[in-house]
C-alpha positions in Angstrom: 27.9 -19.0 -40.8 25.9 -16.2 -41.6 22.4 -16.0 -40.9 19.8 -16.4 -43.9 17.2 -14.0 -44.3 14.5 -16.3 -42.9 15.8 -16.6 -39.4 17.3 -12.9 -39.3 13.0 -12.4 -39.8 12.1 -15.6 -36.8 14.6 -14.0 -34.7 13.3 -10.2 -34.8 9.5 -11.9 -34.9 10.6 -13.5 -31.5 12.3 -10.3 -30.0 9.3 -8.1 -30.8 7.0 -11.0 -28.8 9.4 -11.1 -26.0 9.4 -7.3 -25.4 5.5 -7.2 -26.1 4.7 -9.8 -23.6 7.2 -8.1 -21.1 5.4 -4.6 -21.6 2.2 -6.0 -21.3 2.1 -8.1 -18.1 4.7 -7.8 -15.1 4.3 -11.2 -14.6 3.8 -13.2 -11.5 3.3 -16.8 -12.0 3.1 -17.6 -8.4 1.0 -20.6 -7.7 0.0 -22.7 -4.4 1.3 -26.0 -3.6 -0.3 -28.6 -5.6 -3.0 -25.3 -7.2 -6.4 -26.8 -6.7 -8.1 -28.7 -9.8 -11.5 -26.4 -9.9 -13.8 -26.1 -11.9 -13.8 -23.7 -15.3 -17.3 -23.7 -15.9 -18.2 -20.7 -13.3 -19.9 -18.1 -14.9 -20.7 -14.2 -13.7 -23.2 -12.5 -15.4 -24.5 -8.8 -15.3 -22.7 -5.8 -13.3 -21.4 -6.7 -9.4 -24.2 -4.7 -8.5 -26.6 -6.2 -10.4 -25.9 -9.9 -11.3 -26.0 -13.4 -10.4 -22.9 -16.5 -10.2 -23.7 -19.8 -11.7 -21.6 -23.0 -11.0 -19.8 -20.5 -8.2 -16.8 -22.0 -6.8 -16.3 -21.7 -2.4 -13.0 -20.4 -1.1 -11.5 -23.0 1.1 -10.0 -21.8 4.4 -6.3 -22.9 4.2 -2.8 -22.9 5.7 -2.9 -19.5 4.1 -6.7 -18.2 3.8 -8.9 -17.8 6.8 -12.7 -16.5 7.2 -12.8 -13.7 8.9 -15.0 -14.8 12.2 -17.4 -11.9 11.9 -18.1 -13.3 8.4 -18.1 -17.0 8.6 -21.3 -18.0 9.5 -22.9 -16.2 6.4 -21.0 -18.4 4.5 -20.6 -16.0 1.1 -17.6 -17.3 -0.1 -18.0 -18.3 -3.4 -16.3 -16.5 -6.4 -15.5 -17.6 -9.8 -13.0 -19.6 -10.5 -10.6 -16.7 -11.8 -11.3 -15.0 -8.2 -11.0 -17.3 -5.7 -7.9 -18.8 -7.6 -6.1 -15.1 -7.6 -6.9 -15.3 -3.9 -5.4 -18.2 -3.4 -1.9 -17.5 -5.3 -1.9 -13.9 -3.6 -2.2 -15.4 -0.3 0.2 -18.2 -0.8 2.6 -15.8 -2.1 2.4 -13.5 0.7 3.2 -16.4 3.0 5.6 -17.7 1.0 7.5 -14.3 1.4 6.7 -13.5 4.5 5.7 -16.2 6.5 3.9 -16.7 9.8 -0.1 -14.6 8.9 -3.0 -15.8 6.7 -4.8 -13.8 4.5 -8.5 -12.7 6.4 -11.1 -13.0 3.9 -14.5 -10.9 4.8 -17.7 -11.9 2.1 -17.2 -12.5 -1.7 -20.2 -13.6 -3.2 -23.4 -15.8 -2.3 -23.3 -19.5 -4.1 -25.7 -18.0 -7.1 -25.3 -14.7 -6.7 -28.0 -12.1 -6.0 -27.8 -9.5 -3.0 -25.9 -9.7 0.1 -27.1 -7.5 3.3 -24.7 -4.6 3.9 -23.5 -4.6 0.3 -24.3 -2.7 -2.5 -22.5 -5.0 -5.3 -20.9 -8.3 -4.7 -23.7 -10.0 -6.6 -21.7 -11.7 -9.6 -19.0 -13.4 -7.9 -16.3 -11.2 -9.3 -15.8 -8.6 -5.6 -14.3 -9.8 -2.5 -13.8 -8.1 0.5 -10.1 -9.0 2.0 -8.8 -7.7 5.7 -5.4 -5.9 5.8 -3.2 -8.1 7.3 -2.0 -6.6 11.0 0.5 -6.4 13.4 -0.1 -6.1 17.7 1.7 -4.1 20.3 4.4 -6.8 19.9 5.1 -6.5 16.0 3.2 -10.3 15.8 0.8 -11.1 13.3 -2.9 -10.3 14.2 -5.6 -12.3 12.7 -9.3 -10.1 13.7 -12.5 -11.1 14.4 -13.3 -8.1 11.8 -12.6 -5.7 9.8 -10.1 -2.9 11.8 -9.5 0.7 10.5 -6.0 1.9 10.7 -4.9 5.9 9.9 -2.9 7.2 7.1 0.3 6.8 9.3 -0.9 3.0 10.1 -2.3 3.2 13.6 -5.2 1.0 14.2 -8.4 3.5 15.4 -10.7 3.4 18.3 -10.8 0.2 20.2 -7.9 -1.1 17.5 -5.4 1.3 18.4 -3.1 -1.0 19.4 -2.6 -2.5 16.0 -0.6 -1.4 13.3 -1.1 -1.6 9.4 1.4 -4.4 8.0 3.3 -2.6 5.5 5.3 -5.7 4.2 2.3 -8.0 4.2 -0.1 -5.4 2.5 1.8 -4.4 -0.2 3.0 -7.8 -1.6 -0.5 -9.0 -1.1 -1.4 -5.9 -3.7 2.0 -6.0 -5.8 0.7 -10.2 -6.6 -2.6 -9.1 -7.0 -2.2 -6.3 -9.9 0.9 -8.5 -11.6 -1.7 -11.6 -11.9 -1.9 -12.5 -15.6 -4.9 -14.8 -15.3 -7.4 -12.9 -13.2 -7.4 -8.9 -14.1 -7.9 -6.3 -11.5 -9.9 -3.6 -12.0 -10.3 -2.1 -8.4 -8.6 -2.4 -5.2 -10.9 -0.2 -3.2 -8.9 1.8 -0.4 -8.7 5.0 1.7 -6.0 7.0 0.0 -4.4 7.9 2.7 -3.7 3.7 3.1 -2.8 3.7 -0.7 0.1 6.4 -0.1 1.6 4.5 2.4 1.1 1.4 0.3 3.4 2.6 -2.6 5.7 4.5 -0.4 6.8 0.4 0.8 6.4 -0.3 -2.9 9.5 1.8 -3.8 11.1 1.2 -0.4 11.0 -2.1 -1.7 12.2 -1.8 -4.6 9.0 -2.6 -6.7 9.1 -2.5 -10.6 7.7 0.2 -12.6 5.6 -1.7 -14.3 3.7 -3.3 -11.0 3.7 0.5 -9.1 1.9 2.1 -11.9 -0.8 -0.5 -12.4 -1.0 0.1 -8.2 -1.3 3.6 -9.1 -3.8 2.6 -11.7 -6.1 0.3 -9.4 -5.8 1.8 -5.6 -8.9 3.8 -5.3 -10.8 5.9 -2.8 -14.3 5.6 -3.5 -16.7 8.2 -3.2 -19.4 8.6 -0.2 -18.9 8.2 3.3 -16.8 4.5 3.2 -13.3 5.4 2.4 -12.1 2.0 2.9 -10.0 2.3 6.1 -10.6 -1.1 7.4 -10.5 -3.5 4.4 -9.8 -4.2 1.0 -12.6 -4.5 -1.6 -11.3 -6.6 -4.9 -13.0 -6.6 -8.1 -11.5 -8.1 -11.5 -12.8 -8.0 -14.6 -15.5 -10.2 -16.5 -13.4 -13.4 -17.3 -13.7 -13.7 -21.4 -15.1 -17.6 -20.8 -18.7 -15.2 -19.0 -19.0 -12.6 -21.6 -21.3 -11.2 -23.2 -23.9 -12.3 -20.3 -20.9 -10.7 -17.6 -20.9 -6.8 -17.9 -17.6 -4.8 -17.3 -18.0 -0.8 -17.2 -15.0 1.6 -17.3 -12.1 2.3 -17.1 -11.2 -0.3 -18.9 -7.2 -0.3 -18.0 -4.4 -1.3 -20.5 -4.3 -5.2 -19.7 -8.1 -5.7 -19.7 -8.5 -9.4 -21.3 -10.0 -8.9 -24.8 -11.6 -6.9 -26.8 -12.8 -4.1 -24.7 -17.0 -3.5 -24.5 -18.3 -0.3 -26.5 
């Protein structure tokens, strides 16, 4: 039977979607065993440097998310809800794949927001400081009691030199992170001597296109004196449900969520 004009125009209308959808998002639907039921009415408003979190929602330690000890009795572990769920799938995926570490978180946000000592954003809930995951002298997983700085060629420095930068580990935690379609990354903050060696085991691994350039896009070396040898630093974007009152500044990045701010 030959097709009538009608669904000669549904089935190009679908093909067009499909590849639009595909270009858009490498997607990673990943999600947790049993993905918690929280809250959606978090809110982040203002810049990460200058902002507060209402209805913030905690980070649970789990069988795959720990506190970093250093960091636990401060207790800033609250996100919103688009953050510390983006945490949770990229840590459950990371164990998932390559089991037998947790992911070490170091602060996110207070419970409403506002300064945190020793940080010169983290205020809106949308930043959150994540360990690398690391290996000992015996190629075991290594969880820290903080933060340890590791060299472009993944030797741990000073009193860490023992450890080595987990490769594997790392770079799927990043590959989940930047293929999220519910949370969008803006920043992973990182030495770029790390982020080499990061997408190096991206190809070695046979990553897609689509998920190394948006690495490319996201890995950066800040500038000033912190270079980011010893931990991540997350940020995503303002989720839609907190704008206008949440504030995104460029570079606004090809999947921001929305219209993009003037």
């Amino acid at each position: 039977m030959r097709p009538t004009s009608t669904s000669l125009a549904l089935l190009l209308a679908g093909s067009l979607l499909t590849a639009s959808v595909a270009f858009a998002t490498p997607s990673d639907g990943t999600r947790g065993p049993g993905a918690r039921r929280l809250s959606h009415r978090s809110r982040s408003t203002g810049f990460p440097w200058d902002g507060r979190l209402r209805r913030g929602v905690l980070l649970h330690e789990s069988a795959h998310v720990r506190y970093t000890t250093e960091y636990r009795a401060a207790g800033n572990f609250w996100g919103t809800w688009e953050l510390v769920q983006l945490l949770e799938r990229a840590a459950y995926r990371v164990s998932r794949r390559l089991p037998g570490a947790k992911l070490s978180v170091g602060e996110l946000s207070r419970e409403r927001g506002g300064r945190i000592p020793g940080h010169a954003s983290h205020r809106s809930g949308r930043d959150a400081d994540l360990a690398f995951y690391m290996l000992d002298g015996r190629g075991r997983p290594f969880a820290p009691f903080a933060f340890a700085a590791f060299r472009g060629n993944g030797q741990g420095r000073g009193v860490n030199s023992g450890l080595r930068f987990d490769d594997a580990r790392n770079w799927e935690l990043v590959a989940k992170l930047v293929a999220d379609g519910d949370a969008r990354v803006q920043y992973i903050f990182v030495s770029n001597a790390l982020k080499r060696r990061l997408l190096r085991e991206g190809r070695r691994r046979h990553a897609s296109a689509s998920v190394l350039r948006r690495a490319e896009a996201v890995l950066i070396q800040p500038s000033g004196h912190n270079r980011h040898e010893n931990h991540f630093h997350l940020r995503i974007y303002c989720p839609p449900a907190s704008r206008p009152a949440c504030r995104d500044r460029a570079p606004f990045h090809p999947w921001y969520p929305g219209r993009r701010p003037r």
